[in-house]
C-alpha positions as CSV (number, residue, x, y, z in Angstrom):
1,X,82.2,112.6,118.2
2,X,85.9,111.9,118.5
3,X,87.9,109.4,120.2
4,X,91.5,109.3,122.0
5,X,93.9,106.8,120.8
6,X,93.8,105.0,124.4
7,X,89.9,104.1,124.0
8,X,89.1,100.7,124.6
9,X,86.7,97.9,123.0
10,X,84.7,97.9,125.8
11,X,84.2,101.8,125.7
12,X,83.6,102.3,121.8
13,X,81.1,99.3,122.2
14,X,78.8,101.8,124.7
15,X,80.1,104.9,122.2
16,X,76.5,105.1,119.5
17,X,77.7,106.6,116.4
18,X,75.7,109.2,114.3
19,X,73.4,107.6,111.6
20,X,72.5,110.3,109.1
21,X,69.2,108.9,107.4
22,X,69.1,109.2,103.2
23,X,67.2,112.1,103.0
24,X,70.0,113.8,105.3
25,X,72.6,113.6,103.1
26,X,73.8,113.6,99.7
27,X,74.6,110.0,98.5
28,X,72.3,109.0,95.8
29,X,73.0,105.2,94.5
30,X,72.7,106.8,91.4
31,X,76.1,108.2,91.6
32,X,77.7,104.8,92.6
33,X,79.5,102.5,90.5
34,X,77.1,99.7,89.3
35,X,80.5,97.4,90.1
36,X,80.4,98.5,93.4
37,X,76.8,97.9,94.1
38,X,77.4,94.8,93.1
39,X,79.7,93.9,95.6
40,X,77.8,95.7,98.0
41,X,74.7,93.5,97.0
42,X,75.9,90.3,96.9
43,X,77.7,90.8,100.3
44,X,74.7,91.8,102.3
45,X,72.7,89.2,100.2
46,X,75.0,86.3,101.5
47,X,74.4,87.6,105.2
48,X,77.3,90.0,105.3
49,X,77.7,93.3,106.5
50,X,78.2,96.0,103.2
51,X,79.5,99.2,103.2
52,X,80.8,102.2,100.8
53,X,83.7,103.7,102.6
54,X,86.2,106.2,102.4
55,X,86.8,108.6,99.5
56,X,83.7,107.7,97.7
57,X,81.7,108.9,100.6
58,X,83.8,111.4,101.1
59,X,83.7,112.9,97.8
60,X,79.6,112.2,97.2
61,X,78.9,113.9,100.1
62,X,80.7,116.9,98.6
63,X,79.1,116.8,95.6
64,X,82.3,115.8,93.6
65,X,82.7,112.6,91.6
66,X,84.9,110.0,93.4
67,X,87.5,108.2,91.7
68,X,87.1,105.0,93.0
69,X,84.4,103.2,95.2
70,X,85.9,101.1,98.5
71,X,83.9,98.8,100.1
72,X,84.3,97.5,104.1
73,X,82.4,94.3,105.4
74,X,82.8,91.7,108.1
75,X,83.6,89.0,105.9
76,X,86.7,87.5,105.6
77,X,89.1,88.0,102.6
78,X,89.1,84.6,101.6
79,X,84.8,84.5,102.4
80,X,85.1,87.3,99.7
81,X,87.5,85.5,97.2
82,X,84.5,82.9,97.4
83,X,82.1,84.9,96.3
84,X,83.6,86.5,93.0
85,X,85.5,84.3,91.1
86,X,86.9,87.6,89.7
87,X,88.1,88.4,93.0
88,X,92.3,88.6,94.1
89,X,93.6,88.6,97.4
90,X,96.5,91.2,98.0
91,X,98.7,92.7,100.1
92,X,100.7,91.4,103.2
93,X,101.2,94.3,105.2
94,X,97.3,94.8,104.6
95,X,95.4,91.8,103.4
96,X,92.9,92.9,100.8
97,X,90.7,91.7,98.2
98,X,90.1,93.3,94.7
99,X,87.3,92.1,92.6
100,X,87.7,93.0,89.2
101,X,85.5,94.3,86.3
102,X,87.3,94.8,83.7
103,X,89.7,98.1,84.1
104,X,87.6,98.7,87.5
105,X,89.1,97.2,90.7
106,X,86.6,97.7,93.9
107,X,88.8,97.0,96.5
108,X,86.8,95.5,99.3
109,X,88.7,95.8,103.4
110,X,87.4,93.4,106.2
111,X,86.7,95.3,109.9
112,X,90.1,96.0,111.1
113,X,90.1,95.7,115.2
114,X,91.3,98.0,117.6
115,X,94.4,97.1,119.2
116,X,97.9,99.0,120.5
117,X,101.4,98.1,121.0
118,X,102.0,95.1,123.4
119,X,98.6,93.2,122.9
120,X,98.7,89.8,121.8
121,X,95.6,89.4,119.4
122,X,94.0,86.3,119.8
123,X,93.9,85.6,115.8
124,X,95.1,87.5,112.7
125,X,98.8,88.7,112.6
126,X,99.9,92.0,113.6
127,X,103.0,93.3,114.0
128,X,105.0,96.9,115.4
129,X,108.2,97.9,114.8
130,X,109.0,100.9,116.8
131,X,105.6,102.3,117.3
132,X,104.8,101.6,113.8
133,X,102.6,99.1,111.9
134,X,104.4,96.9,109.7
135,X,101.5,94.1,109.4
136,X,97.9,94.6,110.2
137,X,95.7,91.3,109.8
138,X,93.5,91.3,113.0
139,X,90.0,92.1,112.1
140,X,87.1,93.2,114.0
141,X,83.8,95.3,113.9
142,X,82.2,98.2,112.3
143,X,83.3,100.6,115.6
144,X,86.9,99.1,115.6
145,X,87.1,99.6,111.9
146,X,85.8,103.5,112.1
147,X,88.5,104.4,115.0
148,X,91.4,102.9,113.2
149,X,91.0,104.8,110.0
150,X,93.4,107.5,109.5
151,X,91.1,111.0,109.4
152,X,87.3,111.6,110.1
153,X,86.4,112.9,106.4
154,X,87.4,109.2,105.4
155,X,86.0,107.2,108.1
156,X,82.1,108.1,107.1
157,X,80.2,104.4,106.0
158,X,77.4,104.2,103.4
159,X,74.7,101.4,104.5
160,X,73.9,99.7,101.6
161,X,70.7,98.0,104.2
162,X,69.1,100.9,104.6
163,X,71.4,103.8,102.6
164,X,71.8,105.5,105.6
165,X,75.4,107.3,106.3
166,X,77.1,105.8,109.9
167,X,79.8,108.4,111.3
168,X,81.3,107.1,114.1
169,X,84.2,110.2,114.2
170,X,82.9,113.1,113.7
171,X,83.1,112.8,109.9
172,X,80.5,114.6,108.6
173,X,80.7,117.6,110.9
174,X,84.7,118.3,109.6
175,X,83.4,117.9,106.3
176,X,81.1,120.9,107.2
177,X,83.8,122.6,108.7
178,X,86.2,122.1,105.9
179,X,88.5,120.4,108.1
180,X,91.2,117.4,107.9
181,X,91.8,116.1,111.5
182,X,93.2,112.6,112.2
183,X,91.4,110.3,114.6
184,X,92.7,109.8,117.8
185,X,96.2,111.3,119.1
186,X,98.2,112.8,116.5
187,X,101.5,111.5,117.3
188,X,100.2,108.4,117.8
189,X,99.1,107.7,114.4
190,X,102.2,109.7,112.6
191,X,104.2,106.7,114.5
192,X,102.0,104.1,113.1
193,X,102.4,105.3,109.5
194,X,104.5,108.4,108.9
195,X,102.9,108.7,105.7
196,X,100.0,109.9,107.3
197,X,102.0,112.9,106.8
198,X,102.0,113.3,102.9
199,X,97.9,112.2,103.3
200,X,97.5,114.9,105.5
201,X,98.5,117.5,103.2
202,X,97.1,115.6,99.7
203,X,93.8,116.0,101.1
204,X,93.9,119.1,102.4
205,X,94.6,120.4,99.5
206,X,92.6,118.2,96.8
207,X,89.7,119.2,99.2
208,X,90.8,122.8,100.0
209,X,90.8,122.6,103.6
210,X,92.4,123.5,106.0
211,X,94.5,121.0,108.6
212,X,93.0,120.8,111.9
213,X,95.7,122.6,114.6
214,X,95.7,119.2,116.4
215,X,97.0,117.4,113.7
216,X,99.2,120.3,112.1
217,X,101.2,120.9,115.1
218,X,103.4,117.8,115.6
219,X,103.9,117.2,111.7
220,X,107.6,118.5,111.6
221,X,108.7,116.4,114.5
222,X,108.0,113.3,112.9
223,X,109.2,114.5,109.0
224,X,112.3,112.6,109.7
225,X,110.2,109.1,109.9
226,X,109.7,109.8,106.3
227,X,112.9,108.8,105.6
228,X,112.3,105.1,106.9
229,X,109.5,104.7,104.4
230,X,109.7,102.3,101.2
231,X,110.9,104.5,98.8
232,X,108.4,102.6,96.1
233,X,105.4,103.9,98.4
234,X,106.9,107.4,98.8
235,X,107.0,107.7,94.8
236,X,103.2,106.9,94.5
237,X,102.5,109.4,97.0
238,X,104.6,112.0,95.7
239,X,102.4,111.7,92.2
240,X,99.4,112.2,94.1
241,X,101.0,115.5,95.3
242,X,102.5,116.5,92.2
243,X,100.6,115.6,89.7
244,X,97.3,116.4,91.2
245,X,96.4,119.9,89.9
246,X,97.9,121.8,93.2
247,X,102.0,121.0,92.8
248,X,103.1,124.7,93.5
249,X,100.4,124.6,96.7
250,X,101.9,120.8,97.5
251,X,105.5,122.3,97.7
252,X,104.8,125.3,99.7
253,X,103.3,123.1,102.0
254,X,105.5,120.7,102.3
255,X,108.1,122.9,103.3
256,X,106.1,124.3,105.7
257,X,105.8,120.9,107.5
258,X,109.6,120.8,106.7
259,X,108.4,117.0,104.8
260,X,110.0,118.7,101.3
261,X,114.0,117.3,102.7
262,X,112.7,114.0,103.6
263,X,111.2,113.4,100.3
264,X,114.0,115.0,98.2
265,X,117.4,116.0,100.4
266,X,118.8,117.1,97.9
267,X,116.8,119.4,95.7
268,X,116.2,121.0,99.4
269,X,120.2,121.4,100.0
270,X,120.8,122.8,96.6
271,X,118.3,125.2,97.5
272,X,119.5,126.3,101.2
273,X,122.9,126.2,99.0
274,X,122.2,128.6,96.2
275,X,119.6,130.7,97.7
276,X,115.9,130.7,97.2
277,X,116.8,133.5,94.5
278,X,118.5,131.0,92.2
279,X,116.4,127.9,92.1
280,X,112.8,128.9,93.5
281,X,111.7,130.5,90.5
282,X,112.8,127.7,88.1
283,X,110.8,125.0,90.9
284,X,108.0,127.6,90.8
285,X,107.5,127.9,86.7
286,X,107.7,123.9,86.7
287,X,105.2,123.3,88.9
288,X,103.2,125.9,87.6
289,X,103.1,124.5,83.8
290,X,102.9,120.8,85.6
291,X,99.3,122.4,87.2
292,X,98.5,124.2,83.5
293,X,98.4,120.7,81.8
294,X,96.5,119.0,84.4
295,X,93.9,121.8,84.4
296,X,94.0,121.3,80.7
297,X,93.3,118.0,80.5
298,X,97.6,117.2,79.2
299,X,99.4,114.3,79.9
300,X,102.1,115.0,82.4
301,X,105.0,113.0,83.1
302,X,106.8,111.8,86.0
303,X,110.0,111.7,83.6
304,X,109.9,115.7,83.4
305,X,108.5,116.8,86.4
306,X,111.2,114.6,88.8
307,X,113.8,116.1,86.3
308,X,112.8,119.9,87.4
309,X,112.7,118.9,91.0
310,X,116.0,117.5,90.8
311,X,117.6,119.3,88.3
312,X,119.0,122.3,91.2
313,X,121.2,119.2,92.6
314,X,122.3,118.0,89.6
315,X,123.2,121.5,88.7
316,X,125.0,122.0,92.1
317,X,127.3,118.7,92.0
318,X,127.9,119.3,88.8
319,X,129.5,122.4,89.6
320,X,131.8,120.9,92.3
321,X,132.7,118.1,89.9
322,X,134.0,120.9,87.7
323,X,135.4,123.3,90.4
324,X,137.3,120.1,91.4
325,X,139.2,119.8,87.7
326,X,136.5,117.6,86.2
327,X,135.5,118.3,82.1
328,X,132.2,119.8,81.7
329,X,130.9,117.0,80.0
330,X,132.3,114.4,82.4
331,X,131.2,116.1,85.3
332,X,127.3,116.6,84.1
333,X,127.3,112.8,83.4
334,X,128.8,111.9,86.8
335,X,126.4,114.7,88.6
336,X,123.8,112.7,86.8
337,X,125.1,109.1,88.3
338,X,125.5,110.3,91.5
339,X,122.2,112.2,91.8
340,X,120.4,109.3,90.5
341,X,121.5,106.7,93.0
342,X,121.6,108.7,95.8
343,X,117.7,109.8,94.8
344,X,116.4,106.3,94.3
345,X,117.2,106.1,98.7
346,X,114.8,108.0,99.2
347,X,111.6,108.0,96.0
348,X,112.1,105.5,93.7
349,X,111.4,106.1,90.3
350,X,110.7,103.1,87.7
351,X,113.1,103.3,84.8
352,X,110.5,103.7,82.7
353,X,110.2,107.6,84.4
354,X,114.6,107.8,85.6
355,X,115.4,106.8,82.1
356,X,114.0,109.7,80.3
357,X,114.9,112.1,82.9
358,X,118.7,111.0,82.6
359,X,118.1,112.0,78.8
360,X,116.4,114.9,79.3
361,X,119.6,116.1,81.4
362,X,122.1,114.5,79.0
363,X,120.3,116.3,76.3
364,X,121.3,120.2,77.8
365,X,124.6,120.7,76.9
366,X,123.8,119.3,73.0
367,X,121.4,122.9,72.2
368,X,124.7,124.5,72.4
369,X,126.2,122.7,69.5
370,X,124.2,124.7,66.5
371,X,126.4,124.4,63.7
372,X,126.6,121.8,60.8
373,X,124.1,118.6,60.9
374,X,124.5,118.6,64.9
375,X,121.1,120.8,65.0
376,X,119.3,118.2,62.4
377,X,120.1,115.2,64.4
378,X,118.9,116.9,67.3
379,X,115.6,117.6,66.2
380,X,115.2,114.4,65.3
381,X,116.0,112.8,68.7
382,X,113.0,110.8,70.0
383,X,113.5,112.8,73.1
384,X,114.0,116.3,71.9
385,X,110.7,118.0,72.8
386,X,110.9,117.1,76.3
387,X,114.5,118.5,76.6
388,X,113.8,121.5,74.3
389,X,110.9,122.2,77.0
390,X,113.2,121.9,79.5
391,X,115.8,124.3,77.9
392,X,113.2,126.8,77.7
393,X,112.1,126.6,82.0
394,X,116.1,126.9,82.8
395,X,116.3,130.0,80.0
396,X,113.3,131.5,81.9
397,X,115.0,131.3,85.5
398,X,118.1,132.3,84.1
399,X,119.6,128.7,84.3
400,X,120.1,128.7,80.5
401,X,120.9,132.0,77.4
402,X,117.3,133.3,76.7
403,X,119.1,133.4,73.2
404,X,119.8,129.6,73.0
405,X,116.4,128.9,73.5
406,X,115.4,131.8,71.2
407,X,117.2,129.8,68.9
408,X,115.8,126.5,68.9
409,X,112.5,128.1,69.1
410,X,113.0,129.5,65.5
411,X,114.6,126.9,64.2
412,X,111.6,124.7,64.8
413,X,109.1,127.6,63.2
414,X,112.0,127.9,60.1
415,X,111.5,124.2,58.7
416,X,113.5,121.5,58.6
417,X,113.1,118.0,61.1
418,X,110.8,118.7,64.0
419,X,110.8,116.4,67.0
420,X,110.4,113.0,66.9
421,X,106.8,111.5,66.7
422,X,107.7,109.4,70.0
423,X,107.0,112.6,71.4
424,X,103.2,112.9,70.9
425,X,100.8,113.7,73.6
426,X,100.4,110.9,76.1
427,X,103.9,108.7,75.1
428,X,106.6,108.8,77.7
429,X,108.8,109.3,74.6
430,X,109.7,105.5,73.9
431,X,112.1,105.3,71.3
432,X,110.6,102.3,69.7
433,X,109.4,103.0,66.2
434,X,106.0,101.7,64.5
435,X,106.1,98.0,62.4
436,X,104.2,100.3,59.9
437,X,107.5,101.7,57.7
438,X,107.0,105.1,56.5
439,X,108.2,106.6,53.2
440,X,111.1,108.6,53.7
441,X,109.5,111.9,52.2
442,X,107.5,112.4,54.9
443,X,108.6,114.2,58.5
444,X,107.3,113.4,61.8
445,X,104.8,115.8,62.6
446,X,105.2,118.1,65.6
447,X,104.6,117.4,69.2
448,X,102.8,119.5,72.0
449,X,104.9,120.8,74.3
450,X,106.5,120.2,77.6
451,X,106.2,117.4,80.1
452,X,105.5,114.6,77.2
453,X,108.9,113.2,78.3
């Protein structure tokens, strides 16, 4: 079953949905969060309706294990805040609640209703701003609920009454097909949330399946929207993508779509600049390593994989800075600056991540500078490891002497400091050193490699 974006309440009320029984599908309750039956419980118990939605669904019904549990009902957020005391309302844009247990949050949604452009709900708030949804608090039933969700695979409902699955768009057949199709028209629903775009491609690829042609076909005409997004919410989906196991699939897929400029202009310029020849395989051997760790169960950084992706731009105005009379070390610093500021427009990092990537590319031109105690005091550096990983991905595209990193690779083997202990697996390289004082004697041990930034 699927539905146009024109359909109205009156036709979706006549529309019956599909209810797959419990011994037709997968969903044991087993596999469910006790926190979230909980919620789930105590919902229907106090005359509620109560149901498991989206990704947990989703991903039971696959056989995988979800990584969080979301619930919908009909009751209000603040009839929910009433009853958990452990409950927060959320979100303005959205209004949410999160009941908390501890480190888990089970977010719980109320009904969202079915409306378009131009209609003047009768309670709630709402608002558009050029096709788009800036503020959706207008609620509504089960049906509404299913139609305004953004793809099938995540619109399938888990019935705590009577554990049956409800699929009111076709859910359960794309799943079957391995298919990620968005609900109603396309175009439609990239203008109400552009990011629909990025979600498109995360779940293809987290689920390995394959866009349906409906929904693939008008995603480069609306890239551009991507642009008008908060740059905060284009960061957190840009970790889903990167740092999801699948970043080398992520950015051959993005450029694809052509959604690679909007998210980082220029990283895509220096490339169209320099030739695919020059920075691709540098991109390429990042993202590979960044999938490696993952894979391997390694902590990966934002600090060091944001510093590959940008580093072809910094490399490229730091070149005009130089052509232009600048001194090399001036001109890296103000490439830095400039590639910074004009980057936060667009995905903005936290300091806690554009911090260390700033010394990670301040750090380059210092591995040159071998003689006397300049080597010591770089080993020591709280951020060395990360930079010395990052030396060795430039020397392997060519970016950097394959002797230089030759180098420092002995150097470490030979004795002497080794990195700082900031750098162990899992630290995003703080500089701030333990109250515990250590004799002098004694070196930091050695880190792991690479994207510990």
């Amino acid at each position: 079953m699927s539905f146009g974006s024109s359909v109205t309440k009156e036709e979706l009320a006549r529309l019956e949905p599909t209810i797959i029984p419990r011994e037709a599908h997968h969903i044991s309750r087993a596999d469910i969060s006790d926190n979230a039956l909980k919620v789930l419980y105590r919902l229907r118990n106090a005359g509620y309706q109560a149901y498991m939605v989206g990704g947990g669904v989703r991903d039971l019904s696959l056989g995988r294990e979800p990584k969080d549990f979301d619930v919908a009902t009909d009751a209000r957020p603040e009839e929910v805040r009433r009853l958990f005391r452990n409950c927060r309302l959320i979100g303005r844009r959205f209004r949410l609640a999160h009941v908390h247990f501890g480190p888990e949050i089970i977010e719980v949604a109320t009904f969202r209703a079915l409306h378009q452009p131009g209609d003047e709900p009768e309670e709630g708030d709402v608002a558009y701003e050029d096709g788009r949804i800036i503020r959706d608090n207008v609620y509504g039933t089960l049906a509404e609920d299913a139609v305004r969700r953004d793809f099938t695979v995540n619109s399938l409902y888990y019935n705590i009454a009577d554990f049956s699955v409800v699929d009111h768009a076709g859910g359960m057949a794309d799943l079957e097909a391995g298919l990620i199709r968005l609900i109603g028209d396309p175009r439609e629903r990239f203008r109400e949330d552009p990011v629909r775009l990025l979600r498109a491609v995360r779940f293809a690829l987290k689920l390995g399946f394959r866009l349906h042609p409906a929904t693939a076909a008008p995603m480069p005409e609306f890239a551009g929207e991507l642009a008008e997004m908060p740059p905060a919410r284009l960061f957190d989906e840009a970790l889903k993508l990167f740092m999801a196991g699948t970043a080398q699939d992520a950015f051959e897929m993005l450029r694809r779509y052509e959604l690679f400029e909007p998210l980082l202009p220029l990283t895509a310029e220096a490339l169209e600049r320099d030739g695919e020849d020059v920075w691709g395989p540098f991109i390429a051997s990042a993202l590979h390593n960044t999938d490696e760790r993952v894979s391997n169960g390694r902590p990966v950084t934002p600090a060091f994989l944001f510093a590959a992706l940008l580093w072809p731009a910094v490399r490229v105005r730091e070149r005009e800075l130089a052509e232009q009379g600048e001194p090399a070390p001036q001109a890296l610093q103000q490439a830095v600056a400039e590639i910074q500021a004009q980057q936060q427009g667009r995905i903005a990092l936290p300091k806690r991540f554009s911090a260390p990537m700033r010394e990670i590319w301040l750090l380059q031109p210092r591995f040159k500078r071998r003689g006397g105690k300049r080597a010591q005091r770089l080993l020591g550096h709280p951020r060395f490891r990360a930079a010395y990983d990052f030396l060795e991905l430039r020397a392997a595209a060519a970016d950097a002497p394959a002797e230089l990193a030759q180098w420092w690779r002995e150097r470490q083997r030979g004795g002497g400091e080794r990195p700082a202990a900031s750098d162990e697996p899992g630290s995003t390289g703080s500089s701030r050193r333990s109250k515990r004082r250590r004799p002098r004697s004694k070196r930091p041990s050695s880190s792991t490699p690479q994207t510990e930034a």
